[in-house]
TORRO-96991 format. One line per field, with one value per residue (C-alpha): residue in one letter; x, y, z. Coordinates in steps of 0.5 Angstrom, whole numbers. Layout:
N
r c(a  ...) $
px c(X  ...) $
py c(Y  ...) $
pz c(Z  ...) $
//
This chain:
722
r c(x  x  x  x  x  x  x  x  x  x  x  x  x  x  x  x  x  x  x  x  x  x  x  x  x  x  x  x  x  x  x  x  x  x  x  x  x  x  x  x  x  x  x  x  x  x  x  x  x  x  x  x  x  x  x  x  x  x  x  x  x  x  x  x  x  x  x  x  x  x  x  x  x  x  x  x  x  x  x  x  x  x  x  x  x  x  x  x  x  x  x  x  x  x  x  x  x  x  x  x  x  x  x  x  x  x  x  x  x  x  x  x  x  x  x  x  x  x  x  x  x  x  x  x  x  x  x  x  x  x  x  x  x  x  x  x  x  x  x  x  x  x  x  x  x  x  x  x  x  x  x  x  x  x  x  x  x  x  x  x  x  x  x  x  x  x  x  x  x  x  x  x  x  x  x  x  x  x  x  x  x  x  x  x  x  x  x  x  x  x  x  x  x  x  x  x  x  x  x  x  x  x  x  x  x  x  x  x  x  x  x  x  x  x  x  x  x  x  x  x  x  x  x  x  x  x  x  x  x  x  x  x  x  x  x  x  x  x  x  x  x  x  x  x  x  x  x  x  x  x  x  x  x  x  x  x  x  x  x  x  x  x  x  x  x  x  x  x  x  x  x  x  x  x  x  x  x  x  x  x  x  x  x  x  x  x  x  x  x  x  x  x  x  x  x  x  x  x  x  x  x  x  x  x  x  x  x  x  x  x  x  x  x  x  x  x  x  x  x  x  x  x  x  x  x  x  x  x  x  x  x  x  x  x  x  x  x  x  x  x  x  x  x  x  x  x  x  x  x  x  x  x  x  x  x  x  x  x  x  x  x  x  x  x  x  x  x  x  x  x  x  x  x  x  x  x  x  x  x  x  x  x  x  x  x  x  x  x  x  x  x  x  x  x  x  x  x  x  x  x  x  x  x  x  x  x  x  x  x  x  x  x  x  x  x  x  x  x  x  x  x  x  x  x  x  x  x  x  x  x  x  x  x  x  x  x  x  x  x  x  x  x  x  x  x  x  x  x  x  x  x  x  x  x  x  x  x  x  x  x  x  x  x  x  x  x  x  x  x  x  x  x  x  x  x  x  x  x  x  x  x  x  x  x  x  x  x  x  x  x  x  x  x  x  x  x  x  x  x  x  x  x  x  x  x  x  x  x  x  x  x  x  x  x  x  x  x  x  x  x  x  x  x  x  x  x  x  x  x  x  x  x  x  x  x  x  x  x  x  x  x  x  x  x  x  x  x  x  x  x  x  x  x  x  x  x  x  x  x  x  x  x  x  x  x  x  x  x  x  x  x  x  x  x  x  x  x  x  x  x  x  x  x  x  x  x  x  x  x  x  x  x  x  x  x  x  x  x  x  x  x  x  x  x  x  x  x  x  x  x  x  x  x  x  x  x  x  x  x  x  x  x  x  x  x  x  x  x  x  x  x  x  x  x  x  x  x  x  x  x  x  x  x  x  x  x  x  x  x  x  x  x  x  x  x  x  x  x  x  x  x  x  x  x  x  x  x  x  x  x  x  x  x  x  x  x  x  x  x  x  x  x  x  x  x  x  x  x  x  x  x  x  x  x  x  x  x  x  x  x  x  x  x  x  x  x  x  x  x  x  x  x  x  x  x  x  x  x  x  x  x  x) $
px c(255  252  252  256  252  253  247  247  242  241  237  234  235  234  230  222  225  224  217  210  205  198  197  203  207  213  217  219  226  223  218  223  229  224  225  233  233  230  234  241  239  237  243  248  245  246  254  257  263  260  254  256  253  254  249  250  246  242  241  246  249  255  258  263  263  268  265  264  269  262  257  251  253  253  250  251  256  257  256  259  263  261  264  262  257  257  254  259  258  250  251  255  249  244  247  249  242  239  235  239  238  238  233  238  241  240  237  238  246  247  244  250  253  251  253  260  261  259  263  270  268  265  270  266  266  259  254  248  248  243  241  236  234  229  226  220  222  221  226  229  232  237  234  239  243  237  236  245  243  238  242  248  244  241  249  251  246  244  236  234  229  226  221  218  214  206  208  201  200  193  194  195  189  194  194  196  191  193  201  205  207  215  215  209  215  219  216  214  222  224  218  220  228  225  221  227  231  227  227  222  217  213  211  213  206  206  213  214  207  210  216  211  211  217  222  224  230  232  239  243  244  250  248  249  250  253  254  249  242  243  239  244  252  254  260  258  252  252  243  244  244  247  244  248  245  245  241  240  235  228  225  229  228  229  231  230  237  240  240  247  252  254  252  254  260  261  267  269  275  278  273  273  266  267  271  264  262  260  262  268  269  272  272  266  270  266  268  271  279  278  270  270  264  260  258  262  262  260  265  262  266  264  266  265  263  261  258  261  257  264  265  262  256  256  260  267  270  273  278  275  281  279  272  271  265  259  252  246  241  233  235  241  249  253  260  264  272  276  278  271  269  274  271  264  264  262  265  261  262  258  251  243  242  235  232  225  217  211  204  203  197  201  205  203  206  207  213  217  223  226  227  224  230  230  234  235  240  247  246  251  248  243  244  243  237  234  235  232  227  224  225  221  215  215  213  208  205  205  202  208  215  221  225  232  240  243  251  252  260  264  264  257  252  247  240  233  230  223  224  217  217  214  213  211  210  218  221  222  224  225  224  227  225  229  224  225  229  226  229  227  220  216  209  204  197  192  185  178  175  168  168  170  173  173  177  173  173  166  164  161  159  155  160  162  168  165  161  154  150  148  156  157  152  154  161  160  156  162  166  162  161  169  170  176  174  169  165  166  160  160  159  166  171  176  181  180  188  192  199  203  201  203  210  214  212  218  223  220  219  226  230  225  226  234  234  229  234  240  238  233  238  233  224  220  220  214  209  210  206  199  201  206  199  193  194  195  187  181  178  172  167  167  167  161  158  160  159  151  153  159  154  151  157  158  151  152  159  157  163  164  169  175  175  182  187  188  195  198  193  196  193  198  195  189  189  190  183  181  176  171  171  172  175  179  182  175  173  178  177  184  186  191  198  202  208  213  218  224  223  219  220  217  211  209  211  206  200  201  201  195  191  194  187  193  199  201  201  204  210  210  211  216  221  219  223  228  231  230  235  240  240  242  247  250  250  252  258  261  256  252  247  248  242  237  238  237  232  229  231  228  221  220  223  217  212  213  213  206  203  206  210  217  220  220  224  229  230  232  237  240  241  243  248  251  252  255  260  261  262  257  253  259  265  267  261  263  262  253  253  257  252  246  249  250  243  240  235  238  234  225  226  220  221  219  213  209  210  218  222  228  230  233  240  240  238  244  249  248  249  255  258  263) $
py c(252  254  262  263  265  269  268  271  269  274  270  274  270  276  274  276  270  264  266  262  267  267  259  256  250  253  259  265  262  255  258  262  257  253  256  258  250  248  254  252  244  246  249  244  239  241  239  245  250  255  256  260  261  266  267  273  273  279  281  275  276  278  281  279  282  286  292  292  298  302  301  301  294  291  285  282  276  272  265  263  266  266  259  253  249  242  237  239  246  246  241  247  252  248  248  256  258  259  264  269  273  280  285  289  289  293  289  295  295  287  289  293  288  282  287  289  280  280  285  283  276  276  283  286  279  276  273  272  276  276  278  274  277  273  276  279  287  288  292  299  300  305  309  313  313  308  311  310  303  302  305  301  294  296  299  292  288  284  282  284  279  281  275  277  274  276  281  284  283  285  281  274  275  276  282  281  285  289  290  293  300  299  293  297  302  297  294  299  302  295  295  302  300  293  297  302  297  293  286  282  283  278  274  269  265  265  263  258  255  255  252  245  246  243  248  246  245  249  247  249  245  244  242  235  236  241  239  241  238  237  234  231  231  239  236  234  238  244  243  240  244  245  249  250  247  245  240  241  236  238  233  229  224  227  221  220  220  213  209  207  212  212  206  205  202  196  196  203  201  199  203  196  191  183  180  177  183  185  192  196  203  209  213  219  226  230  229  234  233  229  226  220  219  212  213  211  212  205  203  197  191  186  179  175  167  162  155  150  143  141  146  148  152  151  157  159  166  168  174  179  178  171  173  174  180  179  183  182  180  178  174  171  173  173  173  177  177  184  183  181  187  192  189  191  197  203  209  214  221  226  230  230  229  228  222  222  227  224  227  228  224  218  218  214  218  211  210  216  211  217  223  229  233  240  243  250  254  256  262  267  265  270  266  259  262  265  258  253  258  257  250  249  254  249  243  246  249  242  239  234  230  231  224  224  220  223  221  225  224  220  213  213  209  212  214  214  221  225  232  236  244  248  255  260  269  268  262  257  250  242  237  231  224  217  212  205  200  193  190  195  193  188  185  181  178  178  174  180  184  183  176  169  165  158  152  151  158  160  166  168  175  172  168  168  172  177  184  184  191  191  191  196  201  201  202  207  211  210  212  218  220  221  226  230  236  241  247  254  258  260  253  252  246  247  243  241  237  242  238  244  242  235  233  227  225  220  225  231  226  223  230  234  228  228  235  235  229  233  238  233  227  224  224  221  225  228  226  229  235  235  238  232  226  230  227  219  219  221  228  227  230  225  219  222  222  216  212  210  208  205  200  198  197  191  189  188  186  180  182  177  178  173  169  170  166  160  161  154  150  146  150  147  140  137  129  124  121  113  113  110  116  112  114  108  109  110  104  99  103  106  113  117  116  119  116  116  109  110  105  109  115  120  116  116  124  125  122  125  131  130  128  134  138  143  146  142  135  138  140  134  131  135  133  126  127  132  126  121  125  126  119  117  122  120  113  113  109  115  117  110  115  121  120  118  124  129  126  127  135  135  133  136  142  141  140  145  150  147  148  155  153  155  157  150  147  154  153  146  147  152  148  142  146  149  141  138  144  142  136  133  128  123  126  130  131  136  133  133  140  140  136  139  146  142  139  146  144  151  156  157  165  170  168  161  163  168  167  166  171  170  174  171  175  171  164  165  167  161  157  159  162  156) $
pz c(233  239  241  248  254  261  266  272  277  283  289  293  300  305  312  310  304  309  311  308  305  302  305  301  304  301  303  298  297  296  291  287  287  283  278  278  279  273  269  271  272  264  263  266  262  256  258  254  257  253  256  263  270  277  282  287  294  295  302  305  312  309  304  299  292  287  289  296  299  296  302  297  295  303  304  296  295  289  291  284  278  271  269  267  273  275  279  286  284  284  291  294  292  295  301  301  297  304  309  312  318  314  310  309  301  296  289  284  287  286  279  277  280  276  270  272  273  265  263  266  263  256  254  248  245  242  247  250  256  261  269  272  279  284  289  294  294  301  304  302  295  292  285  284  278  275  269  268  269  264  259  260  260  253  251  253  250  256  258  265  267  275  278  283  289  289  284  281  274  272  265  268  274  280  284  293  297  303  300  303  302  302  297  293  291  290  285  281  281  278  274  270  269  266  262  261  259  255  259  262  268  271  277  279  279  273  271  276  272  266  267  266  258  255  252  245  243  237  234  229  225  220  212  211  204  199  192  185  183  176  170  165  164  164  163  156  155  154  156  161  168  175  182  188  193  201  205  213  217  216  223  227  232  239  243  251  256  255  262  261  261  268  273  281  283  285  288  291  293  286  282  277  277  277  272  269  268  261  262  265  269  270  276  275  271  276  283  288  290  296  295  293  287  287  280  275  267  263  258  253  252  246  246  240  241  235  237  239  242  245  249  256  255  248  246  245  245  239  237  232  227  227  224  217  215  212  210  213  207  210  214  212  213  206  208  202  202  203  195  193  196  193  187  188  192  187  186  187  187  191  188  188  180  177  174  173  176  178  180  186  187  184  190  197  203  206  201  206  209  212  217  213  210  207  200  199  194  197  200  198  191  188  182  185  190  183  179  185  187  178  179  185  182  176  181  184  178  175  182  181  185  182  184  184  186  192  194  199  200  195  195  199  197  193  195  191  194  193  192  194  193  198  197  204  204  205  205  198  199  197  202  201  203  202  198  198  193  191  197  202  200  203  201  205  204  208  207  207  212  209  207  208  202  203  201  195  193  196  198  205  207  214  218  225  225  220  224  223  220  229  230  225  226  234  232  227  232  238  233  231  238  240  234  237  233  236  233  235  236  228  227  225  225  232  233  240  241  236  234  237  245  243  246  247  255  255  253  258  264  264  263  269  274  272  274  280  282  281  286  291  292  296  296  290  283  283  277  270  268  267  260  259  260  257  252  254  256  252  254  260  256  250  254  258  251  249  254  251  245  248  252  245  242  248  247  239  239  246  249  256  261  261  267  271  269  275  278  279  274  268  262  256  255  260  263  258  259  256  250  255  259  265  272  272  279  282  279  282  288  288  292  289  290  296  295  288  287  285  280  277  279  272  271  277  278  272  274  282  280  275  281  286  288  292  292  298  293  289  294  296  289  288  295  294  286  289  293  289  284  290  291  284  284  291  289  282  280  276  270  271  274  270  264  270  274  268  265  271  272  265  267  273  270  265  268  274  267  266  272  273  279  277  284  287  280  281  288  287  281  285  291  287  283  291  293  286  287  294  293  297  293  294  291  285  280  277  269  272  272  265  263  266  262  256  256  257  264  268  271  269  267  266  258  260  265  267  275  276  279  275  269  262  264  271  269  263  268  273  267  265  272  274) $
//
């Protein structure tokens, strides 16, 4: 369980805030907020109520705090309460959080009052207390009583932590020429009690450029086992043995913000989407009383259908109760009855129990199938800490993995699992990953890399498809020239990319854009940190290194350029051509055609668009099919026509995949379901679209070809919209 916390901010927002210093774009106070942002958008999206905020203006127009009959606490508000923050509430900051027309305030008083807000709210109960003040030290300063205050922070265990704009700091490389005498003072009284204190001093520089390093997020975690390893029946044996221990996550998989949680309403009024839509709504939890939100939170609906030729669109809607359950095996659905499955479940009781060792240098690491977990000894139990802590030691004296069945709960699946020791100055462990079992285990057979093996055995090592010894030394050098590694000036090995600098860009990019988006409705997000991409490209200094033996590579591997796919050109099959070779139509002197029969309408489309030089032809084609099809259908004797018109529709649908035009076959389809649904292709003919639905002739989605504009979710619902 995560400890509670109390933070409060204090945001110095006095008149010299609002001014540009030292050529910045921005003023003091938008400079500081950076930070104050980013530390409660990170505190508001951890979503915990214990995890508590208040802000206090210092140097405000006004006064409006708990202390305010003293005169020393003049020109301090509290803008928020210690409390849960939330969205309206950081909207509400954004607008109060602003220049005022005042340098009168005291930030040592608005100190003491950020101390008396954490006493009256946390009591002497345990908490993460701390006080974070943000401010350019200008204007006069009280330093009665400062030592009282220092020693009141320490009793309470609060960390003071005081930011300052163009604070000098000698280790960090900045130091403001020409300070002011005034602010000078200041900052070496709030200098003192932070040392006093044992809080954090520093400019804001030098936070504000941290803050582009990704925090790691440290939990803790709760054991997802507690039972015995044991070797042998205790019960039965008097040999065999049993250690208490517990099981936590060693690694675990930090995954990115899902999208899908809350979407814009489509309706405002209701708050509930479209009967089509997969997915139902609920008005937004944070909206203020009054203020109507335009997001919604996303609740998923399952449908179940199974195939059905019979019915409109191929598929009918079924109940769950209706389905019967069955497993996955390969590719295969097995269905197993509730009695046959009772029958073969196995009952199992929880434990970690050993079943076999092996060398360490038998063992491939590929064979992990899992996250990394860790065993240790039950922790109150000197016995159980001394008897793993003698199992482990015996691993690693004999370099070997000990194997085990684990059954985490009763009546779970049994797991295979390696136990390998690890022995640290002040730390003893096991870690434990899950192993594979026959089934989990797919072999694959791939011909050689060095040599080709023919139809009758044959053995070729000098072969088209096989790199030369040129090719081979060039990229042995290529690859050589991009070591990572460097050399100090000892000459020993460097790590040039430590693993530790290396974060999850898609995780840290969408956690700061949500919070910057939180606090800026409007405006672009600005581009993720430079330590999030430094590792997306290699280092500029090795690819000037290895730009020479990169042009040898090319030469030896005889790399050309691929010429650009031409747009509008038939790729899958080229015009039939006679075994003569003979251009036919130039030798009986025909031009190409220009008008398409009805008679013999496909035909005729083929061989118009094999010949068309310009997109033009192939408009004109198409128009001249579109209005043959129109016509069969507006003077079809009932379903006489039906079969013409769709098979017309499946070859120009065809043909216009093949020749990447699927704009003109998409407009039409959509404009011909339009008149079928109107009625004005000669009456009711509705059962056509039923049968184009059932025929599959619908919309040419981005999955079909490369230049349409229609995605598989868009082509589906406008077959199966009615």
């Amino acid at each position: 369980m995560a400890d509670k916390e109390a933070t409060v901010y204090i945001v110095d927002v006095g008149k010299s805030m609002g001014k540009h210093r030292h050529g910045r774009a921005k003023t003091d106070l938008e400079w500081g907020m950076e930070y104050v942002w980013d530390k409660i958008t990170t505190t508001v999206a951890t979503g915990r109520k214990t995890a508590t905020v208040g802000v206090v203006g210092l140097r405000t127009d006004g006064t409006e705090n708990e202390l305010q009959a003293d005169d020393s606490f003049e020109h301090i508000s509290v803008i928020q309460n210690i409390g849960q923050v939330l969205m309206p509430d950081i909207r509400k900051l954004r607008e109060v959080l602003k220049p005022s027309s005042t340098d009168a305030g005291d930030a040592v008083s608005s100190i003491v009052l950020a101390i008396q807000m954490i006493s009256s709210y946390t009591k002497r109960l345990k908490y993460k207390r701390k006080i974070v003040l943000v401010t350019n030290a200008e204007g006069l300063m009280n330093n009665d009583g400062i030592d009282e205050i220092a020693k009141k922070i320490k009793e309470d265990g609060i960390e003071l932590v005081i930011l300052g704009v163009d604070f000098d700091d000698p280790e960090y490389g900045v130091k403001e020429e020409d300070k002011d005498s005034q602010k000078a003072y200041n900052e070496t009284l709030l200098r003192a009690l932070v040392e006093d204190c044992e809080g954090v001093f520093g400019t804001l520089e030098q936070a504000i450029e941290e803050l582009d390093i990704p925090r790691i997020k440290v939990i803790k975690s709760n054991p997802s086992f507690k039972g015995f390893l044991q070797l042998g029946d205790a019960e039965e044996y008097s040999t065999a043995f049993r250690i208490p221990v517990e099981r936590y996550y060693k690694t675990y998989v930090a995954k990115a913000p899902p999208a899908s949680q809350f979407a814009l309403r489509s309706d405002t009024s209701t708050g509930f989407e479209s009967a089509e839509s997969s997915a139902t709504v609920a008005p937004q939890p944070n909206a203020q009383e009054g203020q109507e939100s335009t997001l919604t939170t996303v609740r998923s609906l399952r449908t179940y259908q199974i195939t059905d030729e019979s019915a409109p669109g191929g598929k009918v809607d079924v109940e769950r109760d209706d389905l019967a359950k069955g497993y996955e095996y390969g590719r295969t659905a097995v269905h197993i009855s509730e009695t046959d499955e009772n029958i073969t479940v196995l009952e199992t009781f929880a434990a970690l129990e050993l079943i076999g060792f092996v060398q360490s240098d038998k063992y491939d690491r590929y064979m992990h199938i899992s996250n990394v977990n860790v065993i240790i000894a039950q922790r109150t139990n000197d016995k159980a800490i001394l008897a793993l802590s003698s199992f482990i030691h015996a691993l690693f004296e004999l370099d070997c993995y000990a194997v085990a069945r684990l059954v985490v709960k009763e009546n779970k699946a049994p797991l295979v699992v390696l136990l390998a020791p690890s022995i640290e100055p002040d730390y003893e462990c096991l870690h434990e990953v899950q192993l594979p079992f026959a089934e989990d285990v797919r072999t694959y057979r791939f011909p050689p890399l060095d040599k080709v093996i023919t139809v009758s055995g044959k053995v070729i090592t000098e072969h088209r498809n096989l790199p030369n010894d040129a090719l081979l030394d060039a990229m042995s050098e290529y690859v050589d020239s991009m070591e990572l590694v460097d050399v100090d000036e000892n000459g020993e090995p460097v790590e040039t990319l430590p693993i530790d600098d290396s974060y999850s860009a898609l995780v840290h990019r969408l956690d700061s854009a949500i919070r910057y988006r939180a606090v800026h409705p409007q405006g672009p997000v600005p581009p993720p940190s430079d330590i999030l991409t430094r590792f997306s490209l290699p280092p500029e200094n090795l690819v000037k290194k290895g730009e020479k033996y990169l042009e040898n590579l090319i030469a030896a591997a005889e790399v050309k350029k691929v010429p650009p796919k031409a747009k509008g050109r038939k790729r899958t099959r080229e015009t039939e051509k006679p075994l003569s070779g003979l251009d036919v139509d130039e030798l009986l002197h025909q031009e190409k055609r220009v008008k398409i029969s009805p008679n013999n309408a496909i035909p005729e489309f083929k061989q118009t668009l094999s010949h068309a030089d310009d997109l033009n032809t192939v408009k004109d084609a198409v128009n001249q099919m579109v209005v043959i099809i129109q016509d069969q259908i507006r003077h079809s004797l009932g379903d006489a026509n039906y079969d013409r018109a769709i098979e017309g529709l499946s070859t120009m649908r065809d043909e216009l995949i093949a020749y990447e035009w699927p704009k003109l076959y998409n407009d039409f389809l959509q404009q011909l379901k339009e008149d079928i649904l109107q009625e004005k292709l000669g009456g009711d003919r509705r059962e056509l679209w039923w049968l184009i639905r059932r025929t599959k002739v619908g919309l040419i989605d981005k999955t079909m070809s490369d230049q349409s504009e229609i995605s598989e979710e868009e082509a589906r619902k406008f077959m199966s919209a009615k």
